[in-house]
N, C-alpha and C positions, 0 to 999 in steps of 0.2 A: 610654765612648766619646762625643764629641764627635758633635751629632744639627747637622745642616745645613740650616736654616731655605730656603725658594726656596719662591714664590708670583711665578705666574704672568701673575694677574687685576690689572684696573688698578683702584685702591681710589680713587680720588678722583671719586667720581662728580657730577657736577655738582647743587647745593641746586637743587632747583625753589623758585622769587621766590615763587610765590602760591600756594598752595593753596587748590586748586577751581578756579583759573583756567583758559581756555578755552586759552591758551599763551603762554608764558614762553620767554624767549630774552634774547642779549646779545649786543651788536651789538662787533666787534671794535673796539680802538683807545682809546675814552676810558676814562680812567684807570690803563690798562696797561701794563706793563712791554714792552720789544723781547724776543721770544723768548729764556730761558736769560740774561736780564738781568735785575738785581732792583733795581729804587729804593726804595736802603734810606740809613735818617737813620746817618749816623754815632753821633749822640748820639739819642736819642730824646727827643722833647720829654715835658714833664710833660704826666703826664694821657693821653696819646696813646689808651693801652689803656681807662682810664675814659672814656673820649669817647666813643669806638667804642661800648662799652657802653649808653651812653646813649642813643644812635641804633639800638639795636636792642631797647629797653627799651620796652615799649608804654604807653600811659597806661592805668591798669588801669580809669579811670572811664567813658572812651571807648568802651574796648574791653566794658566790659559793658554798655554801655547798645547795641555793635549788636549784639550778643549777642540782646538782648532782641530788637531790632529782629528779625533773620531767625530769632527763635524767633516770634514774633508773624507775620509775613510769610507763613511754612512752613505755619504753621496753618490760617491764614486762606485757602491753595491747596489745604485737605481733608489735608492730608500732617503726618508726623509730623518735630515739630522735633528738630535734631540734636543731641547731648547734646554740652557744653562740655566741654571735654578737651583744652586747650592745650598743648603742648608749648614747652618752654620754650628760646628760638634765646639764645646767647648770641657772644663775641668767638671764646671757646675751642671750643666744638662747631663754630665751623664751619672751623677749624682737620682737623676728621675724624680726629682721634685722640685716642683716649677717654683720657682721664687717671686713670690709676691707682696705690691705695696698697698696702703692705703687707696693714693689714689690709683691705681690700674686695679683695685679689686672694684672702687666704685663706678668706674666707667664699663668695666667687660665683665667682672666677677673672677670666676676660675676659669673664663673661654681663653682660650690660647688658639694663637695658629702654628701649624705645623707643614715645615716645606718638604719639596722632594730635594735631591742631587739629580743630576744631568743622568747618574749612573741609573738611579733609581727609576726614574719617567721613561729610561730606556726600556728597562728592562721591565715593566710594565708591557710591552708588546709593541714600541713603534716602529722600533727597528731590529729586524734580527740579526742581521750583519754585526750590532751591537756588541751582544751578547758571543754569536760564531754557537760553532754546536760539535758534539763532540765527534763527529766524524777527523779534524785536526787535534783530537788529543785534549790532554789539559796541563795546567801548569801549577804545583803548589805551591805557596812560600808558607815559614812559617815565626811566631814571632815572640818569644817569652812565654812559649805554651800554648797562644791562639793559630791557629791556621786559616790559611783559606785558598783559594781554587780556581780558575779561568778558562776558559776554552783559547785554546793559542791562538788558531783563526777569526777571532771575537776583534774587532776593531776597538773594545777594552781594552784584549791583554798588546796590542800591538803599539795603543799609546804609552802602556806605561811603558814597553822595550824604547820607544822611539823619544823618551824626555827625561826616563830615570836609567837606562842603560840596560835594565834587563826587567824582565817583569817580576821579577820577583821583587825588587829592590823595590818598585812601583809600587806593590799591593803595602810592602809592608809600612813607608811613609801615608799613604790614602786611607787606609781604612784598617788593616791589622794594631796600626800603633790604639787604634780607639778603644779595640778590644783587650790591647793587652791594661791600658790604665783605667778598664772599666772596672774590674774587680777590685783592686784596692779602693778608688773612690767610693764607690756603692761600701765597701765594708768599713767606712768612716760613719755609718747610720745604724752600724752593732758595738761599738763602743758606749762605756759605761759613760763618759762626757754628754755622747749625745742623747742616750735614755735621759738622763736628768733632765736636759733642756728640752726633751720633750716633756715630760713630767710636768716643767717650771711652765712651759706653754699649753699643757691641759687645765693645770691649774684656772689660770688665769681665763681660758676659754668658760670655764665652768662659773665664774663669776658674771660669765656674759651670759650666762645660760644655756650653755651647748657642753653635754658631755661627749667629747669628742678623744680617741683613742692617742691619735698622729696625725700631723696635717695631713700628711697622704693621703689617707684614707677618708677624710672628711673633702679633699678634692675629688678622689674616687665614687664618693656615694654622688656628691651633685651630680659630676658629667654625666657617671655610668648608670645611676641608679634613678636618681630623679630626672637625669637627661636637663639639666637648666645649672645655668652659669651662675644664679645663688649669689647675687652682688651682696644680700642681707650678710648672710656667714661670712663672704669670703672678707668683707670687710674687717668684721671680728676678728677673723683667722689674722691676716694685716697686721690689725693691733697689737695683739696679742706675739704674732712675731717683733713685731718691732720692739714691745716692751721686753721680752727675753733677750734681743737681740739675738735673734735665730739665723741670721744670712753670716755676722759675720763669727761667732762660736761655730757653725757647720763649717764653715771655712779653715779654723783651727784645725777642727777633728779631720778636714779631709788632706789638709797639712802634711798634720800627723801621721797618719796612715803612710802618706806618699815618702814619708823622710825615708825610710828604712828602705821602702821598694825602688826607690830611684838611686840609692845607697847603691845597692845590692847588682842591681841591673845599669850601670852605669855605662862599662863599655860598650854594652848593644845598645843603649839608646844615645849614646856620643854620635854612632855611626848611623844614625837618620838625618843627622846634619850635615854630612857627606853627601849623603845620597841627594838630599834636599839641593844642595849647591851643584851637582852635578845636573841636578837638574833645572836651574838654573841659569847653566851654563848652555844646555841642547838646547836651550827654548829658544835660542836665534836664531836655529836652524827648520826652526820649522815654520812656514808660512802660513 
């Protein structure tokens, strides 16, 4: 008998930009599609998806030298520094549908694990020196529309001063850039492209016996609903992607989307590679 997939819960929950930040938001209008309208490239330009990439790829020499810094900082406030534990943001995770193959659906099913950042574990409560509090104020940046926020006395905002020049520069290569190309990727999942291919993969789920809406949601029912990783479906699921070849048509569509927006916003996101080399550059100054 055919099992009827329906979930309820709305699965697109918005990326928080900064982690540890004091708050994060995103201002309507720049960069964005009209409601249920998607600016999408007909053709997608070369490169579109490695670009994106690239802008969300940290410099790993930056990023450990303020590492060091608010492991040094934390200390130096009597508190214990936060253990490095990055999670890794790419074009496809912020997409928010976990990609899956045959065999990892039949070894885990739909279990995934999911890490913290250094920022995150901080700001969790280990250290408040961390974080700083608003008695010093706060600091804004903001980035294609998204913003977000710091306590200035926070041994956060003091490493991104001390590696990217100013904290502003800091927030918006670390975490604002995630927010600003999270809206175009996610809106590569309301394109007419990818309704079909979902379509072409309910089909085909339906011949396995699972009438199933979108993959998403048939991940959502096991974790959230049945609470069990469901190696039986997510198998299915598997096949059935690979037979539409669902990973790389999404890829198209989020392409697509990206051409016009990385078009349009060009010289601000030129100038994160500035910032990024400058940062770069202080990392030898800091021990």
């Amino acid at each position: 008998m055919a099992r009827k997939t329906r979930a309820a819960a709305v699965l697109m929950a918005a990326l928080v930009a900064l982690a540890g930040c004091g708050q994060a938001s995103s201002d309507s209008g720049s960069g964005q599609s009209e409601p249920g309208k998607v600016n999408r490239a007909a053709t997608p330009a070369p490169q579109a998806y490695e670009k994106a990439e690239a802008l969300l790829k940290p410099n790993e020499t930056a990023e450990a030298a303020r590492h060091r810094f608010i492991a040094a900082c934390v200390r130096e406030a009597g508190e214990v520094a936060p253990p490095v534990n990055e999670r890794s943001v790419s074009v496809r995770s912020l997409a928010q549908l976990t990609p899956l193959t045959v065999d990892g659906a039949r070894s885990a099913g739909y279990a995934k694990k999911q890490g913290l950042s250094a920022e995150s574990a901080a700001a969790g409560g280990q250290a408040p020196s961390f974080r700083g509090d608003e008695s010093g104020g706060t600091v804004s940046a903001r980035l294609l529309g998204g913003r977000g926020s710091v306590f200035k006395n926070g041994c956060l905002a003091k490493s991104y001063e001390a590696v990217y020049g100013s904290v502003e520069d800091g927030m918006r290569v670390t975490g604002l850039i995630e927010n600003a190309l999270l809206q175009p990727v996610q809106s590569a999942r309301d394109t007419q492209q990818y309704r079909k291919l979902v379509e072409e993969w309910a089909v085909c789920m339906k011949g396995k016996g699972i009438n199933a809406e979108s993959p998403d949601l048939l991940e959502h029912e096991a974790l959230n609903v049945r609470k069990s990783p469901d190696k039986e479906t997510a198998v299915k699921d598997a096949e059935c992607r690979g037979q539409v070849k669902f990973e790389e048509r999404l890829k198209v569509e989020i392409a697509a989307v990206l051409t016009p927006f990385l078009e349009e916003h060009e010289k601000e996101l030129a100038a994160l590679g500035e910032i990024k080399r400058r940062g770069e550059q202080n990392a030898a100054k800091i021990k």
